[in-house]
Each structure stands twice: as C-alpha cells, then as structure tokens.
N, C-alpha and C positions, 0 to 999 in steps of 0.2 A: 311932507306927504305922510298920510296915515301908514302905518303898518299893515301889513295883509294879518289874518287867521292863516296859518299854515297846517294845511290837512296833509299827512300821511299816507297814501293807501287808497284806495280806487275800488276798494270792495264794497258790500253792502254797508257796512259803519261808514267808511268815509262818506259814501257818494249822498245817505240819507240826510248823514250828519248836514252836510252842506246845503241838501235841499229844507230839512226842518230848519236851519239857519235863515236862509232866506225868505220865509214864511215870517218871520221878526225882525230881521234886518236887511233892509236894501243895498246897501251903500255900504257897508265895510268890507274892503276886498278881502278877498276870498282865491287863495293859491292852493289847488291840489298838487301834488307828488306823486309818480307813481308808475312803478319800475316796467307796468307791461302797457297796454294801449288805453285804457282806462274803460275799456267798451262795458257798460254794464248788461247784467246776465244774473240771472238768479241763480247762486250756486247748487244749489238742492238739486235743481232738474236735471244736472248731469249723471246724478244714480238713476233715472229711467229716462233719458234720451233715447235710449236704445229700443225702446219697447214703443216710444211714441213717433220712430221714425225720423228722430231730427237728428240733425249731422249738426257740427260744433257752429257754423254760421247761423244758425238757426236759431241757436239760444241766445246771442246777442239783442236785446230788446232794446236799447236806445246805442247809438253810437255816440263815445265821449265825446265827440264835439260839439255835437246835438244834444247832449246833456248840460253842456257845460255854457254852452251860448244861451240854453235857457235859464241856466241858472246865474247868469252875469260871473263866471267863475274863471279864472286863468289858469287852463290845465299845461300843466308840465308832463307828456306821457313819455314814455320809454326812458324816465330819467329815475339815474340810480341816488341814492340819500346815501352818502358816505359818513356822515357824523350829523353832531347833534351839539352844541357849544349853549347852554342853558344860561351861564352868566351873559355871553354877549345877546341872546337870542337871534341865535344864525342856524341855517340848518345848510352845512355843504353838501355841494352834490358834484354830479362828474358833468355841471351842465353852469355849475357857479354857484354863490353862494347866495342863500336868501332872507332877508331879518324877518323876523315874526314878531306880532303882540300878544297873539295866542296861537297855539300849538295843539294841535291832535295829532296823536299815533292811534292811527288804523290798520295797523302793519299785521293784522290776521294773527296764524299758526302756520307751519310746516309739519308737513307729515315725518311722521316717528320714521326712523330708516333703523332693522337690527341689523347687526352685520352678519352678511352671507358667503359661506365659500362659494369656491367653482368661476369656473371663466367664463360664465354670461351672469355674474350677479350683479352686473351694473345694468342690463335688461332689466332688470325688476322694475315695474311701472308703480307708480302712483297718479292717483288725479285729485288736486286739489286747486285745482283751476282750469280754466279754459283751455289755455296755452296748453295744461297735461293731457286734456283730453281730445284735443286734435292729436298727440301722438300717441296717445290709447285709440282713439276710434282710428286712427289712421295705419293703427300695428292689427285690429283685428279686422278692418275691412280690405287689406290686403294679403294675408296670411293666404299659406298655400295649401289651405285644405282642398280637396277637389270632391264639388260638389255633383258631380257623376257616379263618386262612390259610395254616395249617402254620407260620407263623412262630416263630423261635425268640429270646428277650431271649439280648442279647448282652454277655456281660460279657468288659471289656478288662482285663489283668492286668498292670499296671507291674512285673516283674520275674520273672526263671525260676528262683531259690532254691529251697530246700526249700518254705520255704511258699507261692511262687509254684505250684510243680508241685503240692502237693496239692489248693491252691482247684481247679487246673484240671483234674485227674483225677477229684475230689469234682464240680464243677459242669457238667462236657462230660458226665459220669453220671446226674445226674437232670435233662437235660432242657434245658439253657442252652449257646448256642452261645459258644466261649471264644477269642481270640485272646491269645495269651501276648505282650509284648514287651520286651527285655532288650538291651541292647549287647552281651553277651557272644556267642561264635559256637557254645555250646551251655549246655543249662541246668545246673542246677546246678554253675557253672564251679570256685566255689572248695572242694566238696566232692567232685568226681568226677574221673575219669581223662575225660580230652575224647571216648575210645573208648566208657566206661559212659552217658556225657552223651547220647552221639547215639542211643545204643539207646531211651532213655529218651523223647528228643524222636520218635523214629518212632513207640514203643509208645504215647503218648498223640497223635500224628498220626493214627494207626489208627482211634481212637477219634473224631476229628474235632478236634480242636485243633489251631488255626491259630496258626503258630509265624512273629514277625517278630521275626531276631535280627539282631545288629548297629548297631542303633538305639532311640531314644529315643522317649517321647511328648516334645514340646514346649507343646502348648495345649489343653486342652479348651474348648469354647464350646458353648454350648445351640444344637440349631439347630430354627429355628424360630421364631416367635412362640408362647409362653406351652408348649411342648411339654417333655416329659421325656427326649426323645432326646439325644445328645453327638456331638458329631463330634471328633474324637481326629485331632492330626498328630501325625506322623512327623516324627523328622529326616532321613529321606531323604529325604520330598516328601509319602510317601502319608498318605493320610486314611481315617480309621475311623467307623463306626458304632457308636453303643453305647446298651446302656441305663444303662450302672454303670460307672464304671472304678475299679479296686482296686488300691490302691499295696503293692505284698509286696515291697519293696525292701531290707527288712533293720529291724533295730532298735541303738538306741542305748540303752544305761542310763539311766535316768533321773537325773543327777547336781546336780537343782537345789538340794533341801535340804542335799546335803552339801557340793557348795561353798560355798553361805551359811554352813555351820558351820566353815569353813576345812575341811576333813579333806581330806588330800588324795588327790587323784583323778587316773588317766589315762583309756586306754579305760571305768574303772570305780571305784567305792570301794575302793581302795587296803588288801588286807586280811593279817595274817599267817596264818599256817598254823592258828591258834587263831581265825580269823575277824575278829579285832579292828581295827579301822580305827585310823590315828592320833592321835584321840582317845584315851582311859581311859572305860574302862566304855560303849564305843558298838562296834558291831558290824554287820556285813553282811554278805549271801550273797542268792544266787540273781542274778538277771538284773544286779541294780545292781552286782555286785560284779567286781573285778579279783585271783583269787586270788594267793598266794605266788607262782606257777611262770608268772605272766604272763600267764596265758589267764582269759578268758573264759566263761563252760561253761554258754549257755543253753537245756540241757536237762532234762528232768525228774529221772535218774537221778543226775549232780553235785547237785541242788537235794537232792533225798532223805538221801544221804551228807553235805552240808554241814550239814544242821538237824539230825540225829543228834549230830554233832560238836560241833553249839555248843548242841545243850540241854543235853548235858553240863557244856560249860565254864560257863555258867550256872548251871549245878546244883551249882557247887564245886569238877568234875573237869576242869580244862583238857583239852582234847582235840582234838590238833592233827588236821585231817580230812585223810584219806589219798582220793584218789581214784583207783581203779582202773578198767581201759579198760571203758570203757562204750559199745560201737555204739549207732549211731544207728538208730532202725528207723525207714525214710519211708514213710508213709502213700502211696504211689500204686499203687494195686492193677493199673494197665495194664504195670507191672515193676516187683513188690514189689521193693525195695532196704534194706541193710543195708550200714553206712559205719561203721567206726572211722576216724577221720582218722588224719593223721603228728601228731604234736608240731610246734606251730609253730617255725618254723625249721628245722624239720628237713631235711636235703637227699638227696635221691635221687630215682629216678624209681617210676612206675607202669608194670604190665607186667601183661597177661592171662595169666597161667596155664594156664587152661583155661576152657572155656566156661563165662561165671559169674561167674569167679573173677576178680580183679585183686588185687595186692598191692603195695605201696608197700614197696621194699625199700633201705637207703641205699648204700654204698659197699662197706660193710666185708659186704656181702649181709645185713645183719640184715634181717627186716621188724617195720616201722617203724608198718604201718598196712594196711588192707585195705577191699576194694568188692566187697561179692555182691550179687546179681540172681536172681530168680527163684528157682528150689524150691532154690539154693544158701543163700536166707541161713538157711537152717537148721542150717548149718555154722558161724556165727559163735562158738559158745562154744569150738571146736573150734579155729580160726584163732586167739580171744584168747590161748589159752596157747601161742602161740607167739610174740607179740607181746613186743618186748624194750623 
C-alpha cells in the first residue's frame, strides 16, 4: 500500500497545500492532522469581524468535511501529534500512529504570552484562531456593561502592531471603548516610517481610541468580589479599567514538534528553497517556517506562493519557491495603509515623497521598500515595479 503525504495543520498552508496537491496529483493519499476541527476560515477576517457583523460561525467558509471529501483527503480532526520519529517516518498521535512518505508541518505560530502579575492574568485573551475568538467575542458580547447608562465595555489591547491596530479600528467601530498600550512611541513601529505611525495613531484617536505609548501593562487583577471587571497597571503608575484585555503582541512559530524531531530551527523550521527542512522527506512553510533568505513571511500571499511550490515538489517536480514583493494591505479603515517592507537588514532611511507616499530608499538611492496611506495605496502595484 502506498504511503500517505502527511499534512500537519488545518490552517491556510496546510488546507491550500493539499488542495494545489491535488491540482497535480490524484491518487497519492493525502492524510491531514489537526488538533482543532479543521473547519477552514480566513484567518485575517477575525480582526474586523466585529465591524462586519459576523459572529465566529460566520467566518467558517467551507466545513472540513466538505473540504476534505472534495479534496479525496482523510482528515484526522480534534487529533493531537504527540511526536514526530523521522528515521522510521511515523508521526504518533493520541489517535495512533501514522507512516508517511512525505511530510508537511503546517503547525502555524502561537502568540507571544509576557508574564503578568495579579490574579486575573490568566484572563488575558489572545485570538489566533477561531477557537480564540468564540471566547473573545463571547467575553465582549456578554460583559456586563449596561447599555441604559450609555456605558461603553472596554477593551485594553496589549500592543500597537498590525493586529493591535486592526482589533482597535475593528472594535472602537462597532461599538466598544479601546485603550491601545505598547512601549513603542508610536504604533506600528517595526513596519512604519515613525511619520506614517503617528498619522495612523491620530486617524484612529479620531475615532476615539485611547493610545498609552511608552509603557507596559504589568498586572491585571479582578476588581471586585466575584465581578467581571479588570483593573490593568501601567508601568508608569497608571491604572485601567477593562472588561477584556487582549494581548496582540506578536507571534512566535510554533517550533515544539520540530525540535523534538531534532530538525533544526531558529526564529523558525529551518527550510531550503524546495521547502524541505533538515530532515529527508519532511517539509515546512507558512507561519512555522524560517525560509532560504532568512525571513519569516507570516502573511497570506508568501503562504499561497509557498504551497504551490511544494505541491509540486510533492508531486515529483522540485520546485524551488520564488517569492515576489508582496504589500501588505492593513485592515484599518480610519487610514487604509499599504506596506512593502525593506529586506531585512537592509540599510537606508524612510522619506515622505509626497503626501501619501513614503519610500524606503538605501544609499546607492535604490528604493528598497514603500508605505501608502489612503486613496494612495491604490498605487502599490505601480510602486512594486520599481522596487529593486
């Protein structure tokens, strides 16, 4: 009996991987893993669900069974991968054990957790999946603010990133008062020009978003006897009210299965231009992965171009993946923004052009990278062919 391809992971890498698979192979089985229900859902849309009115059933777009019956696929859902055995090519689970001939880890990132005092810091929310965000929408749509007193729940946002600013442009939108808080001295610091940062922090101040930059949360505590309210310090001194607080502080790979399998890892699974990790016949991309060129690349557009690449190599045809600049389009509608970064390492500065415009140019004046804002980022494909 042939060997199955064993996929990893139920997210956008796995589920695509398996569909651009099938697109070149019929007939070589194909066994997903994959610890929650496999239901696919566009991750991105859960930073403005809120504003579009959809509740967490809502975002599910195909159900894994219905995905996986069209894709001739044999999912394994709500099952956990306890190891990873690369000489025998077995992958145990808490469901039995399974051999592979080829191997994908699709096993995303987890979100960064700092450690917090006080006796509600294990309340601290995060949403990096579906499953998080039925108990985020389901902790602010029952919270006991009383809408007879004009009162508004308050949700505190542990960090000003990309997806810090979109909860808070998404949830200052429908309805929920939002205090942002970040040590940085404006948001978005390690993707923006500090000039694009502050347009962005007024544009959603406008809005009513309360921005505490320069500092930290330190403790959350319940206050109150038996109440659902938080009281949130500052490392400057001050104290918050909340009904939620949401840690958007960044994410890390998820790198436990693969250093248990030895393979080695830095910021990420360790992969060559063909996707293939240190192992033979095991393979990674999307969030868990640390490509050829050193970077990182967790956005949907690298995710799309890497599982094209390796269904191929899968399918017989090595296929080293090429990625081309790919803007980032951020969700905050109070100053739609559009980001190509520099190349990390890259050295040179940021300079406004024109209103709009900023461009990340190096020494030798190449530009390197660019930031629009407003009816400009309609410009971006325009800007990419010029990008060296």
């Amino acid at each position: 009996m042939t060997q199955p391809i064993i996929i990893i992971g139920a997210g956008l890498a796995g589920w695509t991987t398996a569909r651009e698979l099938r697109k070149l192979d019929k007939t070589t089985p194909v066994l997903l893993i994959t610890a929650d229900s496999g239901d696919f859902y566009a991750k991105p849309s859960i930073s403005n669900a809120f504003a579009q009115r959809r509740d967490p059933l809502q975002l599910v777009t195909t159900p894994a069974a219905r995905l996986a019956e069209s894709q001739a696929i044999t999912l394994h859902a709500n099952t956990r991968v306890t190891g990873i055995d690369t000489d025998a090519q077995t992958v145990h689970t808490n469901q039995g054990d399974f051999n592979y001939a080829q191997l994908v880890l699709a096993t995303g990132a987890q979100p960064i957790r700092v450690p917090l005092a006080g006796d509600a810091a294990a309340e601290v929310l995060s949403v990096n999946s579906l499953q998080d965000f039925v108990t985020f929408h389901a902790r602010l749509t029952s919270s006991s603010a009383d809408p007879a007193s004009g009162s508004k729940k308050h949700v505190v946002i542990m960090g000003a990133g990309l997806i810090g600013c979109e909860f808070a442009n998404d949830l200052i939108s429908s309805g929920f008062a939002v205090t942002v808080v970040d040590p940085a001295s404006s948001p978005m610091a390690a993707l923006l020009p500090a000039g694009l940062g502050e347009q962005l922090r007024e544009a959603l101040a406008r809005l009513g978003v309360s921005w505490r930059l320069g500092t930290t949360v330190q403790r959350v505590d319940r206050q109150g006897e038996g109440g659902s309210a938080l009281s949130v310090q500052l490392s400057d001194g001050e104290t918050l009210q909340a009904d939620v607080v949401l840690s958007a502080i960044g994410l890390r790979a998820d790198l436990g299965l693969a250093q248990a399998a030895r393979l080695q890892c830095e910021r990420g699974i360790l992969v060559d231009e063909c996707l293939q990790t240190s192992a033979a016949r095991v393979h990674a991309l999307g969030d868990a992965a640390q490509y050829a060129s050193g970077r990182t690349l967790p956005y949907v557009m690298p995710i799309m171009h890497a599982a094209k690449a390796l269904a191929a190599t899968l399918a017989g045809q090595p296929t080293p993946v090429q990625f081309p600049l790919m803007p980032v389009v951020i969700k905050t509608p109070a100053l739609p923004l559009v980001v190509a970064p520099a190349p990390p390492g890259a050295a040179g500065q940021w300079s406004q052009s024109e209103p709009g415009v900023w461009l990340f140019v190096d020494a030798n004046h190449a530009l390197r990278g660019f930031a629009l804002s407003g009816a400009q980022t309609g410009r971006r494909a325009e800007l990419a062919k010029r990008v060296v």
